[in-house]
GUFIBA-122390 format. One record per atom (N, C-alpha, C): atom name; residue in one letter; x negated, y negated, z. Coordinates in steps of 0.001 Angstrom, whole numbers. Layout:
N
 atom type      xx      yy      zz
   CA    a       X       Y       Z
...
This chain:
89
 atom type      xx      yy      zz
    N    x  -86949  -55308  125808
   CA    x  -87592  -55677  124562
    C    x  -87802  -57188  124522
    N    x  -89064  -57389  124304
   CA    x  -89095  -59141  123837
    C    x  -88390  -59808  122995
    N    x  -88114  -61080  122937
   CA    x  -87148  -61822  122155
    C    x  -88687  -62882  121326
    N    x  -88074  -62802  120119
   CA    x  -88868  -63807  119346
    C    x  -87808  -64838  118428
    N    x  -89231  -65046  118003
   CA    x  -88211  -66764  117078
    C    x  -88803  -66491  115646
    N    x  -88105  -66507  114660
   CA    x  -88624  -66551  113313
    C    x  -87918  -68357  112681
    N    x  -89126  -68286  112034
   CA    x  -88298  -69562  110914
    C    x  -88715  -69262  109637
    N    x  -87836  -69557  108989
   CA    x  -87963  -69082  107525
    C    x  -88078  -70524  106377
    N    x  -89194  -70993  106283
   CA    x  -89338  -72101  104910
    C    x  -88627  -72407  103886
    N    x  -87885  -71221  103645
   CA    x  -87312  -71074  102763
    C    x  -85701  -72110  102788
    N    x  -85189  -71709  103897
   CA    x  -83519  -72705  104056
    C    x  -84366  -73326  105484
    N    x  -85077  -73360  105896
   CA    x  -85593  -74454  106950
    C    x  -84492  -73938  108575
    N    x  -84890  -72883  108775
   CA    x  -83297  -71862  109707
    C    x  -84505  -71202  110783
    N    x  -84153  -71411  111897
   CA    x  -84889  -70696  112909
    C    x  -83981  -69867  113449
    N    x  -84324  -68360  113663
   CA    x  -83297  -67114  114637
    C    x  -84037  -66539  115585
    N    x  -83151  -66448  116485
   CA    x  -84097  -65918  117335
    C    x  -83914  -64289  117701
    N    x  -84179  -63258  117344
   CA    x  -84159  -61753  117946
    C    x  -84941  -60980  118074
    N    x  -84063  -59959  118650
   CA    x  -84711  -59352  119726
    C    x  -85361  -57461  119003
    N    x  -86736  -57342  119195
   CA    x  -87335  -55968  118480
    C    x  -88448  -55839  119442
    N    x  -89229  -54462  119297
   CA    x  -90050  -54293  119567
    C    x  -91494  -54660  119684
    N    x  -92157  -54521  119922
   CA    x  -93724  -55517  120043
    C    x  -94237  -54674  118775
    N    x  -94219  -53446  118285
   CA    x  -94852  -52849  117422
    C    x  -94191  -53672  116004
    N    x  -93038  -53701  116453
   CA    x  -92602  -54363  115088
    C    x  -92594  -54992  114237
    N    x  -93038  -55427  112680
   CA    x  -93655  -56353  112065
    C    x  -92703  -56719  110789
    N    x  -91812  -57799  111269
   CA    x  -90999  -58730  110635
    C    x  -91539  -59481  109911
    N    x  -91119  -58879  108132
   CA    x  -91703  -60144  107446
    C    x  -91080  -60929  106282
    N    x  -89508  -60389  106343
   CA    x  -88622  -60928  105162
    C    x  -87788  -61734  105732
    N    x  -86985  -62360  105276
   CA    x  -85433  -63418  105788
    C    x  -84340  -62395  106044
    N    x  -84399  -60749  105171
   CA    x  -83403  -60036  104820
    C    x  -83678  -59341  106408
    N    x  -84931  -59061  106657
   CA    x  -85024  -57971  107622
    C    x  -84552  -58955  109040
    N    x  -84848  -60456  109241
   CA    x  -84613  -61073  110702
    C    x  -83012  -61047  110175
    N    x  -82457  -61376  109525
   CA    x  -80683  -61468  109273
    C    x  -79960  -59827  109993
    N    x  -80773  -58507  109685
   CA    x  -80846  -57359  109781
    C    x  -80570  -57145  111326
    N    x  -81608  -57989  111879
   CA    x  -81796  -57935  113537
    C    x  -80944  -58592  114016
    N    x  -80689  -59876  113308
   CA    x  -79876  -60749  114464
    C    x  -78346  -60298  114016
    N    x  -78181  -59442  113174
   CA    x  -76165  -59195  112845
    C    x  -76039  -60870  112200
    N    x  -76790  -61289  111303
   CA    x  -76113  -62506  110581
    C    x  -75675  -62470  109275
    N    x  -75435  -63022  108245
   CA    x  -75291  -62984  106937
    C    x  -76323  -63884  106591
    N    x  -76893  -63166  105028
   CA    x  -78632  -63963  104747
    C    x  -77832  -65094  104113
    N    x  -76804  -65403  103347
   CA    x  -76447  -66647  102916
    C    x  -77223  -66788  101670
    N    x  -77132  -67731  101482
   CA    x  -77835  -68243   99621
    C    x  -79498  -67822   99978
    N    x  -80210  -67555  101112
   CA    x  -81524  -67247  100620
    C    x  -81434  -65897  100095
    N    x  -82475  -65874   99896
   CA    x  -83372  -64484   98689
    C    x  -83804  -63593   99981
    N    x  -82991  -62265  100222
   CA    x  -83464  -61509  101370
    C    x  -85282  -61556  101401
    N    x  -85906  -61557  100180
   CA    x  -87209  -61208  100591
    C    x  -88001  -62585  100249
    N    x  -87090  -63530  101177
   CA    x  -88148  -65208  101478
    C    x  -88435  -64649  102493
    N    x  -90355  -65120  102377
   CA    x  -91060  -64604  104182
    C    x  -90292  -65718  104860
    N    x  -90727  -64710  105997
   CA    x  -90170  -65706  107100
    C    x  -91768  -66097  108556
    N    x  -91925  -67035  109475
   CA    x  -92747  -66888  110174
    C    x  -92236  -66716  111903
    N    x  -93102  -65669  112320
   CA    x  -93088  -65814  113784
    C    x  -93335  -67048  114739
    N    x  -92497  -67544  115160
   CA    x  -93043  -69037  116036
    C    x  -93459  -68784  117446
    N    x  -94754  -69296  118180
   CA    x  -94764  -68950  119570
    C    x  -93802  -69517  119909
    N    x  -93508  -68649  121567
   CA    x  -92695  -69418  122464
    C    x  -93252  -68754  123462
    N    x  -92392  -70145  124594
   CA    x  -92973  -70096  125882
    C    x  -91932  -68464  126493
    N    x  -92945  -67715  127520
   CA    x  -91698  -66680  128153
    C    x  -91012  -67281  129079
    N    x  -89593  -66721  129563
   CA    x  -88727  -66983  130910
    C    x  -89115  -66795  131734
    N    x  -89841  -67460  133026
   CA    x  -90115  -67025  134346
    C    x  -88854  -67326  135280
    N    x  -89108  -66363  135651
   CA    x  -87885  -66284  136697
    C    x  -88815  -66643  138322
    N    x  -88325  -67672  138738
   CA    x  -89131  -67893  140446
    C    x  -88717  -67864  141584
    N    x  -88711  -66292  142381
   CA    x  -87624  -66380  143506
    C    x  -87988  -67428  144562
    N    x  -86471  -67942  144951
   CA    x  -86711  -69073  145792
    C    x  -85833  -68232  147445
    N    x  -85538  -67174  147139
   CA    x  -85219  -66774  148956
    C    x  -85464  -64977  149062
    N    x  -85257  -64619  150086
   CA    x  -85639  -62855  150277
    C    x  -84774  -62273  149602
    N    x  -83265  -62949  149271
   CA    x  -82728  -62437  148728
    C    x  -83491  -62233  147103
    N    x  -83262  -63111  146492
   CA    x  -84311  -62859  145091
    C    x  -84639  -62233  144944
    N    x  -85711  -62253  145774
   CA    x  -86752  -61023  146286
    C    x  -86479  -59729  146072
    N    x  -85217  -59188  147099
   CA    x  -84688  -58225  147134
    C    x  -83749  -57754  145722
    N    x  -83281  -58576  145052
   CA    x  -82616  -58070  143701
    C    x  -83290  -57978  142878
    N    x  -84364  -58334  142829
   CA    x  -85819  -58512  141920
    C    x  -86353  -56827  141910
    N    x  -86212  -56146  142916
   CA    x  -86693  -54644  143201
    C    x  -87839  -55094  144260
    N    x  -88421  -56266  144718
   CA    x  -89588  -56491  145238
    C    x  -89520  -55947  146804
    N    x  -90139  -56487  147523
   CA    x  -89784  -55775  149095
    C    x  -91590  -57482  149883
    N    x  -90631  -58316  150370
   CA    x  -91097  -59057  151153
    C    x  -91913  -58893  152379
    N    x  -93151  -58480  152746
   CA    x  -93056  -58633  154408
    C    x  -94368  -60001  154672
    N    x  -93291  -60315  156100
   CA    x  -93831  -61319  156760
    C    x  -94908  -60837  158346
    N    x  -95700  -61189  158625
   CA    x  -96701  -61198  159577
    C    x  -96043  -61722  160820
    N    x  -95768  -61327  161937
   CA    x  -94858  -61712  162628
    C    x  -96091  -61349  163910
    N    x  -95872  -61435  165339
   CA    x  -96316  -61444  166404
    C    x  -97304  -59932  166763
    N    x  -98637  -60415  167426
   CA    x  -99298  -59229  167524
    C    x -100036  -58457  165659
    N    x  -99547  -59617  164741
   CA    x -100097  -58010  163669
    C    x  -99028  -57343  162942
    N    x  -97993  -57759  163592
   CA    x  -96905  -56911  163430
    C    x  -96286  -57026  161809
    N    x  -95858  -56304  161017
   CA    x  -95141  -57061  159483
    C    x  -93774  -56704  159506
    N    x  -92838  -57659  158895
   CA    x  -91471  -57080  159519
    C    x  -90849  -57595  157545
    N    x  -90591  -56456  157098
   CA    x  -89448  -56269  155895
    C    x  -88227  -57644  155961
    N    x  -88550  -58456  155458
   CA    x  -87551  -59462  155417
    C    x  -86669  -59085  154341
    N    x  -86853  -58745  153266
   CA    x  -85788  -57981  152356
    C    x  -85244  -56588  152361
    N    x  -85343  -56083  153944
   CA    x  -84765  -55125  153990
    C    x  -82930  -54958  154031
    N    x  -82094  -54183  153734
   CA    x  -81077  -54270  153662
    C    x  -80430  -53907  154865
    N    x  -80177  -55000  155285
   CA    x  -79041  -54658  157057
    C    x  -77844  -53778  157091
């Protein structure tokens, strides 16, 4: 599931959790709901706004990576040939 960021105008409070893409968050009461927090002195039904954010890229840097990633590496080796560098020995 994607992770988002809400901030709420209301106490000036950014949270960040985690719901579905269909899902359409639009109170302080309902992001408190998601994240397991206590709403505190705001008014459960202060809107709150979705903030972009950048996603996590993850960038494998060896075959191993590769290989825990689920991916499967091959390299071009002599003649044509392709040889499974993330295969498991």
């Amino acid at each position: 599931m994607p992770i988002y960021d809400y901030l709420c105008p209301s106490n000036n409070r950014k949270i960040e959790v985690m719901h579905s893409i269909n899902r359409e968050v639009k109170t302080w009461g309902e992001v408190c709901q998601l994240a397991g927090c206590e709403v505190g002195d705001t008014p459960e039904d202060a809107p709150v706004r979705r903030l972009l954010g950048s996603p996590m890229l993850s960038i494998p840097t060896s075959n191993a990576d590769y290989r825990n990633a689920g991916f499967t590496k091959l390299v071009k080796r002599d003649k044509g040939v392709y040889e499974n560098v993330t295969a498991q020995d």
